[in-house]
N, C-alpha and C positions, 0 to 999 in steps of 0.2 A: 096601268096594270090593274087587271082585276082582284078583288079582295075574297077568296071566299068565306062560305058561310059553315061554323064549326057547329055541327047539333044545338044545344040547348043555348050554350054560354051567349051565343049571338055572334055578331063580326068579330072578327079577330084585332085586336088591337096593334099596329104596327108596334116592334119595338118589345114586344111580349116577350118573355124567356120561355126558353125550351122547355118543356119539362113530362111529367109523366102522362099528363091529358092532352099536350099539344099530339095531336096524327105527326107520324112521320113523313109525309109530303110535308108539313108545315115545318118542318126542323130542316130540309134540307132546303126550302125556298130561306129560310134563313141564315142558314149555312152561305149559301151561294148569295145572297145579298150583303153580309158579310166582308165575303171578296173582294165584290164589287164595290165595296167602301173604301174597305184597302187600296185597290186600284187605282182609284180617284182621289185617295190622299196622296197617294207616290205620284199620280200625274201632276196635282197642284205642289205640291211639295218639291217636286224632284231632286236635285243634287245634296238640296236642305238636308233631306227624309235620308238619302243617302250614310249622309257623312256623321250624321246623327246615328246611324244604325252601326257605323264603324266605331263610333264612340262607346254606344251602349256597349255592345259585342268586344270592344278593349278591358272594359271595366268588369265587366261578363269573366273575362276569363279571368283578369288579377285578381277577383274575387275567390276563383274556385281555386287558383295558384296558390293564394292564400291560405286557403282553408287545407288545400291537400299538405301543404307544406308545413303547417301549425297541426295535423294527423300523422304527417310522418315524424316529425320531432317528438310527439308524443310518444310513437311505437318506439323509438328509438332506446328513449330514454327508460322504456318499461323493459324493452331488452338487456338494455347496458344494465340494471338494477338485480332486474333475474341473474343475469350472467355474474354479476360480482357475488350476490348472495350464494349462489353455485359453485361460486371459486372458492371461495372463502368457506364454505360446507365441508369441501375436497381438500383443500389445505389443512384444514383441522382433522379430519379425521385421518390423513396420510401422516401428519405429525405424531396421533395418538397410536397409529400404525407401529411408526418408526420408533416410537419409545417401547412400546411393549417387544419388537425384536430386539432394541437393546437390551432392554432386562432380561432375555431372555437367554441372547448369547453372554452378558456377564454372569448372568447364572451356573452358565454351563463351564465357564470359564472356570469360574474359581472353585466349580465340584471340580474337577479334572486337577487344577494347580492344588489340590488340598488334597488330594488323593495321591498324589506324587508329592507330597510334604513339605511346600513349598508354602511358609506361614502367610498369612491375608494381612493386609495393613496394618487391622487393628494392631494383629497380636506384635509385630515387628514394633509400634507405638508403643504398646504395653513393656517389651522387654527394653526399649531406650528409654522408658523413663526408670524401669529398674536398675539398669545401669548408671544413669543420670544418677543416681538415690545413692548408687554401692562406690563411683567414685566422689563424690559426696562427704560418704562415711569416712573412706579412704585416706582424703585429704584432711578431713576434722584427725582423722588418730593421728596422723602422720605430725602435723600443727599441735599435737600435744604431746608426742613424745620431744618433738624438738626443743617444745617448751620444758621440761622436768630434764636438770641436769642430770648429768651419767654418774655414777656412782664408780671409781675406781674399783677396779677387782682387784682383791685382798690376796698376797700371794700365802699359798700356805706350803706352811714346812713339814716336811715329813715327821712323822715325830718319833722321839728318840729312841732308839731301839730299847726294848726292853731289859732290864739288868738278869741275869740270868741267876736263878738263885739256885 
């Protein structure tokens, strides 16, 4: 095989990389020798080069199975994260929801029962423990009149009719 000759650099050196000075006939004569290296390793090689390239190609892929699967687990877990911090956003603020309608219908509740005069807790509170207080009192008089004996009632007599002068 002939070698040709490139402008100034001189002969080409087999073996040379491609690059921005090499002409494009020269890139593809290397290109296509190449191949033909290829070709001539699968020929000596044969079933070798084969089973070796089913190996590589197994590994090839457990590697990407790998890697896809250690990226999805990843996405996974950034979902489930979002999604609970989400929940939990929605839960809170449904909660803080539901107590402000609470307050809202007790409010209206007890204007309405208080307008119809119908006393509020407290005040039911307030008057049992006045009552609490009054029989109380009740029982302290009651425990002290029984204590102080009774004084007979003294009968009285008419008195004498007047002498008539």
């Amino acid at each position: 095989m002939a070698v040709r000759k490139t402008g100034r650099k001189g002969r080409r050196a087999p073996g040379r990389r491609i690059g921005a000075e090499v002409p494009i006939v020269d890139a593809m004569h290397q290109i296509w020798l190449a191949g033909m290296g290829a070709l001539s390793r699968v020929q000596k090689e044969g079933p070798r080069a084969f089973e070796t390239l089913i190996v590589d190609g197994a590994e090839f892929i457990g590697q990407g199975r790998v890697a896809a699967e250690k990226i999805l687990r990843e996405a996974i877990a950034t979902v489930q994260s979002t999604v609970d911090e989400r929940m939990k956003t929605t839960r809170d603020q449904a909660a803080e929801t539901w107590e402000g309608l609470e307050k809202l219908f007790q409010g209206r509740v007890q204007r309405v029962l208080h307008q119809a005069g119908v006393p509020t807790a407290t005040e039911i509170r307030a008057l049992s423990k006045r009552v609490d207080h009054l029989n109380a009192s009740v029982e302290q008089l009651a425990r002290a009149r029984r204590a102080t004996p009774r004084r007979r009632a003294v009968k009285r007599t008419a008195p004498p009719p007047a002498a008539a002068a």
